[in-house]
N, C-alpha and C positions, 0 to 999 in steps of 0.2 A: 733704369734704362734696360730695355729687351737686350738680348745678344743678338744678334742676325748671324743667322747662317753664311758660311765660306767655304768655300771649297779650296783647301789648303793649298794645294799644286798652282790656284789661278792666280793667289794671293803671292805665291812665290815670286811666279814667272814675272807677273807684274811691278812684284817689287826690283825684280832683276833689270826689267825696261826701264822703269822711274830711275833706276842707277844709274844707267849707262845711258840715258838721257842727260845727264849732268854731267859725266866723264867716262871717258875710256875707262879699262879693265881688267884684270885680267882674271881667270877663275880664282886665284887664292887672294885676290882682293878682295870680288865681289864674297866669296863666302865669307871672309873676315865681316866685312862690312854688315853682310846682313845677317851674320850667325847663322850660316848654314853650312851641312857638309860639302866640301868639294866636289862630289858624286853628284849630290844633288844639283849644284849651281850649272854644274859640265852639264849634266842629261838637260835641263831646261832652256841652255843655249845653245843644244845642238839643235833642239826642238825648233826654236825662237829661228835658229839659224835658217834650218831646213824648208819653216814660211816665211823667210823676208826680213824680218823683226830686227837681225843684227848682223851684223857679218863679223869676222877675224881678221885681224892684219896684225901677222906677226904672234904674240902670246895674247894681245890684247883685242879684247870686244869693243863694239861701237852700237850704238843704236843705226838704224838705217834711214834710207829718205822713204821706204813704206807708210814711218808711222806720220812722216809729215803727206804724205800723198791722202793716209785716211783722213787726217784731220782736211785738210783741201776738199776731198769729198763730204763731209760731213758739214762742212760751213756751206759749200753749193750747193745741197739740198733743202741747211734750212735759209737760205737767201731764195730758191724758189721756191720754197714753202710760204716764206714771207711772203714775194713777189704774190703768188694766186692767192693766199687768203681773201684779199677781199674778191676776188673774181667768185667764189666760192659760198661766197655769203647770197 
């Protein structure tokens, strides 16, 4: 099997969303959890923060309603994708 390329940080942040899409958290959770430094996990949820991704309440992180707004976008595109295929053909 190839390796595929990653870009470590994307790999991070993403694993920090997949988290706190299954539960709240708090930074020395999430680094627990996913073996990372607490530096680490803080910079990526300020990041996460600072475009929508999660907010704080209290010590504890949350996923936001962003990520369900993209996916809402993401199904109504390919629902009119579907819809003009055959217009298309």
């Amino acid at each position: 099997m190839t390796e595929q390329y990653t870009v470590k940080a994307v790999d991070r942040a993403l694993d920090i969303v997949e988290s706190l899409v299954e539960s709240e958290a708090s930074v020395s959770t999430l680094a627990r959890q996913l073996e990372m430094p607490k530096s680490t996990v803080h910079d990526h949820l300020r990041t996460l923060e600072n475009r929508g991704y999660v907010y704080q309440s209290g010590r504890q992180y949350h996923a936001s309603f962003r990520l369900l707004f993209l996916g809402e976008k993401m199904r109504d595109n390919m629902r009119l994708y579907n819809l003009s295929k055959p217009l298309l053909r």
